[in-house]
C-alpha positions in Angstrom: -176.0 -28.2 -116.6 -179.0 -30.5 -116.4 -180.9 -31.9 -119.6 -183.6 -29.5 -118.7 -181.3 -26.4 -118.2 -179.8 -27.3 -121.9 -182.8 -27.9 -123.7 -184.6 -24.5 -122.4 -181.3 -22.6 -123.9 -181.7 -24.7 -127.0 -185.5 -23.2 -127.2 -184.2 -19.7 -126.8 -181.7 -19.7 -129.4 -184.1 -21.2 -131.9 -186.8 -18.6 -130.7 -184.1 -16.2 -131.9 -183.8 -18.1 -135.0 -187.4 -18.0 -135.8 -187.7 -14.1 -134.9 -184.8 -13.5 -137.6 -186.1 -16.0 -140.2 -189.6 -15.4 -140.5 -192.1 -12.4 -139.5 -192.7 -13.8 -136.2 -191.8 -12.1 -132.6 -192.1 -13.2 -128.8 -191.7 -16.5 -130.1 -192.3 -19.1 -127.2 -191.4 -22.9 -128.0 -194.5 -25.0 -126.6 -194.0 -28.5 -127.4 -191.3 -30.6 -129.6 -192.2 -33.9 -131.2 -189.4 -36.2 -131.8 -191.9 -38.8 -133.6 -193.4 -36.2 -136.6 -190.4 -34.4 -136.4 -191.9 -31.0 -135.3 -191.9 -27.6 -132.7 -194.7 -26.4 -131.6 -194.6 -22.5 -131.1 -196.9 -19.6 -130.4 -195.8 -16.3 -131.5 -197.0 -12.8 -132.5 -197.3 -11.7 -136.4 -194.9 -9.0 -137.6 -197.4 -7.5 -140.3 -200.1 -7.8 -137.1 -198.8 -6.8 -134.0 -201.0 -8.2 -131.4 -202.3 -10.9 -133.3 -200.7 -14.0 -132.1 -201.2 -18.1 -132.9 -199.6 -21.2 -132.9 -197.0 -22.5 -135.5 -196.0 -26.0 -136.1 -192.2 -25.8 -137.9 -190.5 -28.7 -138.9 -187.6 -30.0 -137.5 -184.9 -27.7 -139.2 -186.8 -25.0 -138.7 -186.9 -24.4 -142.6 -190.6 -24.2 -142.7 -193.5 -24.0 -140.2 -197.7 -23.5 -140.7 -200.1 -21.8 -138.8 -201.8 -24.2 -136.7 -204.4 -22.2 -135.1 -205.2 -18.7 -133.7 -206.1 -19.8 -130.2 -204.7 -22.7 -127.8 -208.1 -25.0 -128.2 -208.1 -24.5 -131.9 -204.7 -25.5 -132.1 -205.3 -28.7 -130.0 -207.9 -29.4 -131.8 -205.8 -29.6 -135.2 -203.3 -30.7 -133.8 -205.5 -33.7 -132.9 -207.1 -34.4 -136.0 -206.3 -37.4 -138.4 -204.7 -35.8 -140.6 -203.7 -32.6 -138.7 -205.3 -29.4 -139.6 -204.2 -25.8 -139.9 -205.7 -22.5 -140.5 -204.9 -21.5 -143.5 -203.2 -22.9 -146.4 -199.9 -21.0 -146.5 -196.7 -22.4 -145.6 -193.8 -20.2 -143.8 -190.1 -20.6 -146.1 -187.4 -19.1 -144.9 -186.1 -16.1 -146.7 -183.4 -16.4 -149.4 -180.4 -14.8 -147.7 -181.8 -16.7 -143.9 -181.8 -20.1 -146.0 -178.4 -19.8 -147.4 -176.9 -19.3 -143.6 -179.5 -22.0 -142.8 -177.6 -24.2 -145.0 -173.7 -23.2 -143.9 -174.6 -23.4 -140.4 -176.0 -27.1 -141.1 -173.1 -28.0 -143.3 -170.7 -26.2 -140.2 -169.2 -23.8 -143.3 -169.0 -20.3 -141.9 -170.2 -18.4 -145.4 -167.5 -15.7 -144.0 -164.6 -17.4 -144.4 -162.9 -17.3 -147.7 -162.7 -20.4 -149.7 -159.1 -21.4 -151.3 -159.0 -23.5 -154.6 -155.6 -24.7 -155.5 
């Protein structure tokens, strides 16, 4: 498996992620910035079906912002010193989501039953 071949999987399981985590669908990774740490997504609103725009989530995918509606808008912000979004509402990740979020970074399986001698 090539670098390429393993970091498009990569991008699918954390589109699946996302989809689970937040009210986002037909989420599409665009870009990944190793220097802010950052993804760059587009996806389509839950509440708004049809209404889609770009997201910029940070690097464990425990938060993310809407960057823009459209593709020049979101370059555009993107660009900007400091970087803009639309809209002043952050994206957390739901109680229950953060709590797996947190075993499956710590490699705990919350399943599993815990032993105290």
């Amino acid at each position: 498996m090539t670098e390429d071949e393993s970091m498009q999987g990569a991008a699918r399981g954390w589109a699946r992620y996302i989809e689970r985590s937040y009210p986002l669908q037909s989420v599409r990774f665009i870009w990944r910035s190793r220097s802010l740490p950052a993804h760059l997504v587009e996806a389509v609103t839950v509440p708004s079906p049809g209404v889609s725009g770009y997201y910029l989530f940070d690097d464990t995918l425990s938060q993310g912002r809407l960057v823009a509606r459209s593709w020049e808008r979101a370059l555009d912000n993107l660009r900007g010193v400091p970087m803009q979004f639309d809209g002043p509402e952050t994206l957390q990740l739901a109680e229950t989501a953060l709590k797996s979020h947190e075993s499956l970074l710590c490699g705990r399986n919350e399943d599993e039953d815990m032993v105290i001698d």
